[in-house]
Biopython code that builds the backbone (N, CA, C, O; Angstrom):
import numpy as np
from Bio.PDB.StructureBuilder import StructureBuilder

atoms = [
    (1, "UNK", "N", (20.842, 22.675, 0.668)),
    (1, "UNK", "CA", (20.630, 24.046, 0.300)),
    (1, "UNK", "C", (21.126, 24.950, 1.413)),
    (1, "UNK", "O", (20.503, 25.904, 1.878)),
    (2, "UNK", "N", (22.648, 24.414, 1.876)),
    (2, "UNK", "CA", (22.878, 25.581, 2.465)),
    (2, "UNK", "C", (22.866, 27.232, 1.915)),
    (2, "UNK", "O", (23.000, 27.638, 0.761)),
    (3, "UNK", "N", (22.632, 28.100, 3.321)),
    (3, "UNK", "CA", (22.836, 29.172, 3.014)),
    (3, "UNK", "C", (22.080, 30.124, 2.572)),
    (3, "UNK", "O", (22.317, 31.326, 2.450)),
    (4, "UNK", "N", (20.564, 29.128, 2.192)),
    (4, "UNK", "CA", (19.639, 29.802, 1.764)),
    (4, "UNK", "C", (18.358, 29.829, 3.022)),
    (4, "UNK", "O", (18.435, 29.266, 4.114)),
    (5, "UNK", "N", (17.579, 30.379, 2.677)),
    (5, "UNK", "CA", (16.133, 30.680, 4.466)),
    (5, "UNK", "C", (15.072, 29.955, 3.475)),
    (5, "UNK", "O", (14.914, 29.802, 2.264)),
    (6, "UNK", "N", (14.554, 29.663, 4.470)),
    (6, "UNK", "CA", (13.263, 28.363, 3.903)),
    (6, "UNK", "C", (12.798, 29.190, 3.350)),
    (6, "UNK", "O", (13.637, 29.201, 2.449)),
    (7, "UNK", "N", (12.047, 30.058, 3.048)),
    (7, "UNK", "CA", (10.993, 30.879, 2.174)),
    (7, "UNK", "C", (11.826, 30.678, 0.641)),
    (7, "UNK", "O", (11.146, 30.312, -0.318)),
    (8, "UNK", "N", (13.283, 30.926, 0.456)),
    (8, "UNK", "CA", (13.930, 30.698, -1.163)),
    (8, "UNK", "C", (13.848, 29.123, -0.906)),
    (8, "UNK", "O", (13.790, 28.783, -2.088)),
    (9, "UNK", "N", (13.796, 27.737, -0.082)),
    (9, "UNK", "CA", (13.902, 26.678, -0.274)),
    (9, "UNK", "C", (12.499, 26.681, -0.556)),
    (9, "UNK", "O", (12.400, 27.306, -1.611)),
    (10, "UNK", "N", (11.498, 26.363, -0.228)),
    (10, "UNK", "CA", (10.122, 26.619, -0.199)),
    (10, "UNK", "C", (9.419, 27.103, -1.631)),
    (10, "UNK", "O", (8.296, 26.832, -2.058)),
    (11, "UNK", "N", (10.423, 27.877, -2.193)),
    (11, "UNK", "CA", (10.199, 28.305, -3.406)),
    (11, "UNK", "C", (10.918, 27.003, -4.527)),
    (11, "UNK", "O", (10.350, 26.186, -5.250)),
    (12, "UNK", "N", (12.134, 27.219, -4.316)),
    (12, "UNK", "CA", (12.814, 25.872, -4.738)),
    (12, "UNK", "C", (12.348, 24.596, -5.113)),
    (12, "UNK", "O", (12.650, 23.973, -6.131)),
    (13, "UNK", "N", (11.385, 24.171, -3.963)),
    (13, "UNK", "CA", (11.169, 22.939, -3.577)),
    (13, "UNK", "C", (9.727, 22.849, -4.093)),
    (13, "UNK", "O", (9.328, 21.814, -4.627)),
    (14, "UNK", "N", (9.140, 23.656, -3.978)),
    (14, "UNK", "CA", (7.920, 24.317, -4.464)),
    (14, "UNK", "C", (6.685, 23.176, -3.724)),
    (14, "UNK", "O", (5.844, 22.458, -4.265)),
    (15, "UNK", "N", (7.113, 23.459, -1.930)),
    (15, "UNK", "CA", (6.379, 22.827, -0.699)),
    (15, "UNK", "C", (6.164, 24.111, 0.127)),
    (15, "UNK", "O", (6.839, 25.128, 0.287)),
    (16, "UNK", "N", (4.998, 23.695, 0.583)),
    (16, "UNK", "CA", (4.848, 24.924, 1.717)),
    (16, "UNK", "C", (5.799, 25.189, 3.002)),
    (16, "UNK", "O", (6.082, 24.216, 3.701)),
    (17, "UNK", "N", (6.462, 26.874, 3.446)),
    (17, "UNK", "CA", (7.416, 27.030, 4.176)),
    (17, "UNK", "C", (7.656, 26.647, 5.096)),
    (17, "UNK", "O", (8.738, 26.837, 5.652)),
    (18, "UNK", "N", (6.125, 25.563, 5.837)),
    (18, "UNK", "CA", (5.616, 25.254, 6.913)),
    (18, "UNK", "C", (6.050, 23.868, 6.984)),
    (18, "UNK", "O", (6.241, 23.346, 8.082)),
    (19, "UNK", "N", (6.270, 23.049, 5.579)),
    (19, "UNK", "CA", (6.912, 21.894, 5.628)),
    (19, "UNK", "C", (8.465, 22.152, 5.884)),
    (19, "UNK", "O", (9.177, 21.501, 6.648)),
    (20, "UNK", "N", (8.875, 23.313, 5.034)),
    (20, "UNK", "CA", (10.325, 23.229, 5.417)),
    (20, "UNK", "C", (10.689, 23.418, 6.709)),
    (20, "UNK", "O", (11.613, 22.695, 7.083)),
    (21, "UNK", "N", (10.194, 24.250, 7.579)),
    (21, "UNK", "CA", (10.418, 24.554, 8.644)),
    (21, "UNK", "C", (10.293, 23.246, 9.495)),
    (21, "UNK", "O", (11.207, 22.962, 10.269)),
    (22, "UNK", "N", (9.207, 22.450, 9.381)),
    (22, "UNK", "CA", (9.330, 20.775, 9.916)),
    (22, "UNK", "C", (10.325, 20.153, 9.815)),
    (22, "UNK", "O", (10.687, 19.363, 10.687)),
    (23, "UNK", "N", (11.038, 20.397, 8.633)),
    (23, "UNK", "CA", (12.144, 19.065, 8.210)),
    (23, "UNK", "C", (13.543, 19.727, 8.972)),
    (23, "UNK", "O", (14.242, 19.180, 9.825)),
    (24, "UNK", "N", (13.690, 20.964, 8.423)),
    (24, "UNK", "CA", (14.620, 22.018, 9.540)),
    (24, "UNK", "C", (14.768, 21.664, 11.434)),
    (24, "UNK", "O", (15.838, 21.448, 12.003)),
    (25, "UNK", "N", (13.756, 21.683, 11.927)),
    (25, "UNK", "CA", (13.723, 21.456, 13.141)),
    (25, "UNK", "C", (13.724, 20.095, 13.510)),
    (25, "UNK", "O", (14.321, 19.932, 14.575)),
    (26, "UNK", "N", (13.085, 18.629, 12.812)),
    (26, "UNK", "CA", (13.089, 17.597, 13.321)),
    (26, "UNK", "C", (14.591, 17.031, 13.061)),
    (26, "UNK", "O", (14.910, 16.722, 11.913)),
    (27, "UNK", "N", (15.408, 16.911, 14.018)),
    (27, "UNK", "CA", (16.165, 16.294, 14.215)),
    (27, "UNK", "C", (16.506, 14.905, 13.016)),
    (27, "UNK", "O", (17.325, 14.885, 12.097)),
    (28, "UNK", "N", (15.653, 13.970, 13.410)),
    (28, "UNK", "CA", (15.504, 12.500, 12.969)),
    (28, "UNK", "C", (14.617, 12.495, 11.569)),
    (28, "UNK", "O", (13.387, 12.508, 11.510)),
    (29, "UNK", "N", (15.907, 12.464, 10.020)),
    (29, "UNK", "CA", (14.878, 12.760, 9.396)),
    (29, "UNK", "C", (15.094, 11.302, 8.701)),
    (29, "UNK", "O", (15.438, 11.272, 7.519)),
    (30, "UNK", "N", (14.925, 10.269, 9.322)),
    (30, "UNK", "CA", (15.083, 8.935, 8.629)),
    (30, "UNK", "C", (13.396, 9.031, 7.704)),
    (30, "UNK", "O", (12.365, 9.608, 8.049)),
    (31, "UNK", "N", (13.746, 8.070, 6.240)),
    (31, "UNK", "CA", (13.078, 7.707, 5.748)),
    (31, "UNK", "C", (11.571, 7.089, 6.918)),
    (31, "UNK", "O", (10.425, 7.537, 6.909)),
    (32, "UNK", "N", (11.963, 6.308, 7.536)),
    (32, "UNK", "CA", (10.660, 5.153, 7.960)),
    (32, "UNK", "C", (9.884, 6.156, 8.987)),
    (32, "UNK", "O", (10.477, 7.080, 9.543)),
    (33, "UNK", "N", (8.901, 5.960, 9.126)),
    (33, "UNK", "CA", (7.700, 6.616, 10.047)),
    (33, "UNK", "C", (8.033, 5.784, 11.429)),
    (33, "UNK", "O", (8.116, 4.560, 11.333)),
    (34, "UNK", "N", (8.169, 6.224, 12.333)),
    (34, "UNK", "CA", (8.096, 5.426, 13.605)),
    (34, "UNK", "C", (7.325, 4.500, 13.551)),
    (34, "UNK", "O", (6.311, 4.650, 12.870)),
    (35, "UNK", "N", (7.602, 2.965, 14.406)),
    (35, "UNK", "CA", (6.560, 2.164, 14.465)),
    (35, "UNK", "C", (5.456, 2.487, 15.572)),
    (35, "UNK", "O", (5.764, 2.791, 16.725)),
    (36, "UNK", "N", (4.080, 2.388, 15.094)),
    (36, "UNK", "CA", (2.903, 1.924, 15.669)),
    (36, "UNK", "C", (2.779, 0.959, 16.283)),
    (36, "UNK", "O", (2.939, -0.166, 15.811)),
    (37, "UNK", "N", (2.421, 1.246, 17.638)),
    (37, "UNK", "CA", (2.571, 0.404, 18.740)),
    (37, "UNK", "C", (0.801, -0.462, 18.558)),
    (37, "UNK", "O", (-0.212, 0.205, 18.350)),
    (38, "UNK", "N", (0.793, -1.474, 18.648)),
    (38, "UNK", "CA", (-0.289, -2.005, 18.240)),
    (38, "UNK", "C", (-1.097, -1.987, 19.448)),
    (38, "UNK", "O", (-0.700, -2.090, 20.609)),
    (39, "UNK", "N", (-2.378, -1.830, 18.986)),
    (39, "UNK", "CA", (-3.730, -0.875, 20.033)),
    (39, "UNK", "C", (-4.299, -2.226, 20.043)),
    (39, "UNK", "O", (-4.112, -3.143, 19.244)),
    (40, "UNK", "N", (-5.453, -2.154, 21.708)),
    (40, "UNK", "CA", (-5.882, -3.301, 21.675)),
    (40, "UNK", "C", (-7.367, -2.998, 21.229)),
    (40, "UNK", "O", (-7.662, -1.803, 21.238)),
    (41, "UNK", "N", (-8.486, -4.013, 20.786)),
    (41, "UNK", "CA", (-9.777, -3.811, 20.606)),
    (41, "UNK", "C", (-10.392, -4.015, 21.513)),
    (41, "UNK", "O", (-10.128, -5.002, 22.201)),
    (42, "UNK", "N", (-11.520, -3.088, 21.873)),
    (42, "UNK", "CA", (-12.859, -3.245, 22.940)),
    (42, "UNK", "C", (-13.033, -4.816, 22.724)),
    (42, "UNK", "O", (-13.188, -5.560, 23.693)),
    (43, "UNK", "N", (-13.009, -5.184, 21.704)),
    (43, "UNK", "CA", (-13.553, -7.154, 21.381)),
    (43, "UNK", "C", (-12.711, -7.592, 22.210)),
    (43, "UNK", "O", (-13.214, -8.215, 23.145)),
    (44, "UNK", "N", (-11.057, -7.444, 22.211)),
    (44, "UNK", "CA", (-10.225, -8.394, 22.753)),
    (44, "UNK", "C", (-10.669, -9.249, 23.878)),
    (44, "UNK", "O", (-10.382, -10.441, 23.776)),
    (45, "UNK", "N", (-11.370, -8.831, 25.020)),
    (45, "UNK", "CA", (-11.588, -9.372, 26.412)),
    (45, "UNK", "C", (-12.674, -10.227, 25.831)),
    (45, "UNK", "O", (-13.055, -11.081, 26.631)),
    (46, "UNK", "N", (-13.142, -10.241, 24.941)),
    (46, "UNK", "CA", (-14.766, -11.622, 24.150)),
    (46, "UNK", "C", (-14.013, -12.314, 23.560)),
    (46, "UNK", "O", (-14.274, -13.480, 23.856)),
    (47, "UNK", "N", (-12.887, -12.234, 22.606)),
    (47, "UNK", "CA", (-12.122, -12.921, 21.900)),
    (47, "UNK", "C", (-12.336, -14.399, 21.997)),
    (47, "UNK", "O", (-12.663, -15.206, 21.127)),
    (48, "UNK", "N", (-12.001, -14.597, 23.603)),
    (48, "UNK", "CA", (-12.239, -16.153, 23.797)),
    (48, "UNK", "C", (-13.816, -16.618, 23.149)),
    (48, "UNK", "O", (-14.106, -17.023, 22.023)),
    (49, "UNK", "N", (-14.403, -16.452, 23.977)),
    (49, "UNK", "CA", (-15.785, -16.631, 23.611)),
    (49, "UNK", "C", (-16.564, -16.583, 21.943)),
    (49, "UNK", "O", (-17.386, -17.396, 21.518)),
    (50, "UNK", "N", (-16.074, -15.522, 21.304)),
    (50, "UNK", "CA", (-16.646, -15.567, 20.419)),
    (50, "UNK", "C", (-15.875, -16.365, 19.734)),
    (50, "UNK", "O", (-16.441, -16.704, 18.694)),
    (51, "UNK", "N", (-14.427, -16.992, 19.902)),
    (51, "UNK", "CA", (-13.854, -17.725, 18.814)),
    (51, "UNK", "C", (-14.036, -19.129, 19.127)),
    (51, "UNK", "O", (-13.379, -19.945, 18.481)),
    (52, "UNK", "N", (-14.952, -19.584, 20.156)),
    (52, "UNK", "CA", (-15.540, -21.409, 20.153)),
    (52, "UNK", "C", (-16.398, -21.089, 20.153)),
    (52, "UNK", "O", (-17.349, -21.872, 20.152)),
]
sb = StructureBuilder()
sb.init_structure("model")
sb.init_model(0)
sb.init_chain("A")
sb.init_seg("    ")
for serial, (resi, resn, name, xyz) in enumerate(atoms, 1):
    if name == "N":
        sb.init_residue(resn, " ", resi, " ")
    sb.init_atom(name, np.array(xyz, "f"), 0.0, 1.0, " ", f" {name:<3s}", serial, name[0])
structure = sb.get_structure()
């Protein structure tokens, strides 16, 4: 949609101007969500223990 200002895309698209303005500015608009770096649990350090 060149050529047009997010408020006529926004209308268009019929998303708030606040999303367009997100997709406008982020650079990287790949499909996939970044990966999640996997978090450890308070349990982890018992792990041993509780699993014999």
């Amino acid at each position: 949609m060149r050529g047009h200002n997010a408020s006529e895309i926004s209308r268009t698209l019929e998303v708030f101007h606040d999303t367009v303005y997100r997709y406008l500015e982020d650079p990287d608009l790949s499909p996939q969500p970044p990966a999640r770096r996997k978090s450890t649990s308070v349990m982890d350090q018992h792990r041993p223990l509780i699993v014999s």
